[in-house]
C-alpha positions as CSV (number, residue, x, y, z in Angstrom):
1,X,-21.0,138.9,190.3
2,X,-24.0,141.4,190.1
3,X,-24.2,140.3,186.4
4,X,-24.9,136.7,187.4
5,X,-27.0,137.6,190.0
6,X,-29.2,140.0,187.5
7,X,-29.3,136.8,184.8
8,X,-30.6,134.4,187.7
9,X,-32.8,136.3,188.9
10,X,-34.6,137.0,185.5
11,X,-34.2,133.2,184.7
12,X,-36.0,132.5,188.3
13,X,-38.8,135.1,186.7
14,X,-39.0,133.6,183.8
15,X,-39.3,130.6,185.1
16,X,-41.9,131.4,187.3
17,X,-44.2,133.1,184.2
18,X,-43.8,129.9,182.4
19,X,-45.2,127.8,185.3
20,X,-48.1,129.6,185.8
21,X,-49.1,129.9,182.4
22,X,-49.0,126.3,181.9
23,X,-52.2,125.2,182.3
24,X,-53.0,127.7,179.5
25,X,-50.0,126.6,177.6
26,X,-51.4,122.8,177.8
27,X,-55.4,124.2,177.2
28,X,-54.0,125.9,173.8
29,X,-52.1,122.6,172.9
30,X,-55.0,120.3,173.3
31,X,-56.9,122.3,171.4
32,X,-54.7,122.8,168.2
33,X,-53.9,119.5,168.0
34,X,-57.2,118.4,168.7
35,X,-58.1,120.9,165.9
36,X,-55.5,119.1,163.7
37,X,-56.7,116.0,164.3
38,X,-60.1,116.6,163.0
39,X,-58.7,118.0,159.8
40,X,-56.1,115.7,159.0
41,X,-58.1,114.2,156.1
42,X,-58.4,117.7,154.3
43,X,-57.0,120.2,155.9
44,X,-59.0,123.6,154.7
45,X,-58.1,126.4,156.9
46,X,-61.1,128.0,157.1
47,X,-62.8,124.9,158.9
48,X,-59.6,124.6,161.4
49,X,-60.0,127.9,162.2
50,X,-63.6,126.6,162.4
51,X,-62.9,124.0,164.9
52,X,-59.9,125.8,166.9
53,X,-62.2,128.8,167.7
54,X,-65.0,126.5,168.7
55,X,-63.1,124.4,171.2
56,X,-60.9,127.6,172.0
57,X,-64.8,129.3,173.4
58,X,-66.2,126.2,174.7
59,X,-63.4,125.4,176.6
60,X,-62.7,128.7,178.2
61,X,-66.2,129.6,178.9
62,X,-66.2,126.0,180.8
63,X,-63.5,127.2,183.0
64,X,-65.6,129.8,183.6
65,X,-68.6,128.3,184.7
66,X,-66.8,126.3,187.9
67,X,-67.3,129.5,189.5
68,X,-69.0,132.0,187.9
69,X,-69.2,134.2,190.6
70,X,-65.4,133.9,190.7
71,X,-65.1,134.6,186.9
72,X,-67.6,137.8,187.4
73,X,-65.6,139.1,190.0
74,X,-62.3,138.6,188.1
75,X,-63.4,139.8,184.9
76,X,-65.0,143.5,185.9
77,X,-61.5,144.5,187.4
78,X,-60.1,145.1,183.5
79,X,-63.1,144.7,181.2
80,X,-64.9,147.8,180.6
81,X,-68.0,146.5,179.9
82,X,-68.0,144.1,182.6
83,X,-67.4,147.0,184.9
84,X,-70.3,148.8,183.5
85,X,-72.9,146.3,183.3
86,X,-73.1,143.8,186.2
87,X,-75.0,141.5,184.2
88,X,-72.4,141.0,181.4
89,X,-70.0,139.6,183.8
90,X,-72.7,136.8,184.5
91,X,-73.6,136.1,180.4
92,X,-70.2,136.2,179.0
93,X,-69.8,132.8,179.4
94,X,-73.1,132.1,178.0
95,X,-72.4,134.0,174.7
96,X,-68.8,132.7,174.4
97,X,-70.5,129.0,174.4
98,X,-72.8,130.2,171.9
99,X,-70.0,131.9,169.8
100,X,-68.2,127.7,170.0
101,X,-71.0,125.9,169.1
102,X,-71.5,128.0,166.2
103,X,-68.4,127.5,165.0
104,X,-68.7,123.6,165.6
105,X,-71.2,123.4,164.1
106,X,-71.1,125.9,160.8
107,X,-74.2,127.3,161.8
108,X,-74.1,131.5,161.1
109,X,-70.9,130.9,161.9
110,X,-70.3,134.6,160.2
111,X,-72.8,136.3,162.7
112,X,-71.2,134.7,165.5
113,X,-67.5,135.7,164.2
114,X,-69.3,139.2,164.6
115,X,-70.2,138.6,168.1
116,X,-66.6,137.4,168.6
117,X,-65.4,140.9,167.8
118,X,-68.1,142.6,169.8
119,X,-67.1,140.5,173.1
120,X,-63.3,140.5,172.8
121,X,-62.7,144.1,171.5
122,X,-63.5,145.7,174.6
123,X,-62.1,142.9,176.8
124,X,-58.8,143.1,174.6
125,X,-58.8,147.0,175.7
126,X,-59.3,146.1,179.0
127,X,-56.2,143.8,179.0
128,X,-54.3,146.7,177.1
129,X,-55.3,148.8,179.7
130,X,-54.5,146.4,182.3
131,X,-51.1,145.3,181.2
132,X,-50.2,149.3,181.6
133,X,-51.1,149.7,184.9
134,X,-48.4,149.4,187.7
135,X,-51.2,146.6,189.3
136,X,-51.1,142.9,188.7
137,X,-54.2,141.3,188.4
138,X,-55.6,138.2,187.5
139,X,-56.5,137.2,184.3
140,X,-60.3,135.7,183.9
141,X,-59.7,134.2,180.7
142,X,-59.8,130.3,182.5
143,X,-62.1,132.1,184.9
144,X,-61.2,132.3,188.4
145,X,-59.9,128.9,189.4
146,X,-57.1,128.9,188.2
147,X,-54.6,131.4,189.2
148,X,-53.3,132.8,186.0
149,X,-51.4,136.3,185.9
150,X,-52.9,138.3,183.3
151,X,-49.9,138.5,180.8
152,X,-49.3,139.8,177.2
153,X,-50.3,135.9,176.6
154,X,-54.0,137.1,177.2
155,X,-53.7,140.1,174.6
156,X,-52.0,137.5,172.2
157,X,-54.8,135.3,172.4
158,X,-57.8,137.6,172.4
159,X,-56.1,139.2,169.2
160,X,-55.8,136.2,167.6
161,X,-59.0,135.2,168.3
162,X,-60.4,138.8,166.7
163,X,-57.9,138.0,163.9
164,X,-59.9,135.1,163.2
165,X,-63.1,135.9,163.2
166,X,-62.4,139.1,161.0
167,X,-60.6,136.3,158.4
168,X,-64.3,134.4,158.6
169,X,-66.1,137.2,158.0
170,X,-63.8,138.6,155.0
């Protein structure tokens, strides 16, 4: 009886995990296939990757901007610049919409894929950092409203982000 008890009860958990990270589930959806959609003629992956990142920033620095206050707030708990330097907090959202339009719009697109890396290493060590600690927190990556857990999801994407931009520059 224990047994079953154990398997619900992780089953509830997962289920729970899954419901709050749908919203980001449904963000990253949009944008691949969106990202699909405007490479469906020639698909070349160095322009999808092109277009995914540049919706992927755009996007999540909108989220961020609803309440930037909110976003500042969230983000200094785990990132270690952000913690730091009050200020970065308030233009991270400002260089991450740089960082998309750049990629939409192939313009230094390499420099920017630099700037990616600079922004997300120390964030992604944050969220290392973060993920070991006995305290859940909240994830800024949507900024602050909504409610996301900050999840290995978060160090998935950031990676693959900085994945990304390294296979730009390279």
């Amino acid at each position: 009886l224990t047994e079953i008890t154990k398997k619900e009860n992780l089953n509830k958990i997962f289920l729970n995990k899954i419901q709050q990270l749908y919203p980001l589930f449904l963000i990253l959806t949009y944008i691949l296939i969106s990202s699909l959609i405007l490479n469906y003629n020639n698909l070349v992956i160095n322009d999808f990757m092109l277009d995914f990142m540049g919706q992927f920033f755009i996007i999540f620095s909108f989220f961020k901007f609803l309440n930037l206050r909110g976003f500042k707030n969230s983000f200094k708990i785990y990132d270690p610049l952000a913690k730091k330097f009050n200020f970065y907090g308030w233009i991270y959202p400002i260089i991450e919409t740089l960082v998309g339009i750049s990629f939409l719009m192939r313009f230094e697109y390499q420099i920017f894929a630099y700037v990616s890396i600079l922004i997300l290493t120390p964030t992604t060590i944050g969220v290392i950092k973060a993920l070991n600690g006995e305290e859940k927190i909240k994830c800024a990556c949507l900024g602050s409203v909504l409610n996301l857990p900050m999840t290995e999801a978060t160090l998935i994407e950031n990676g693959l982000m900085i994945l990304m931009s390294l296979t730009l520059i390279i």
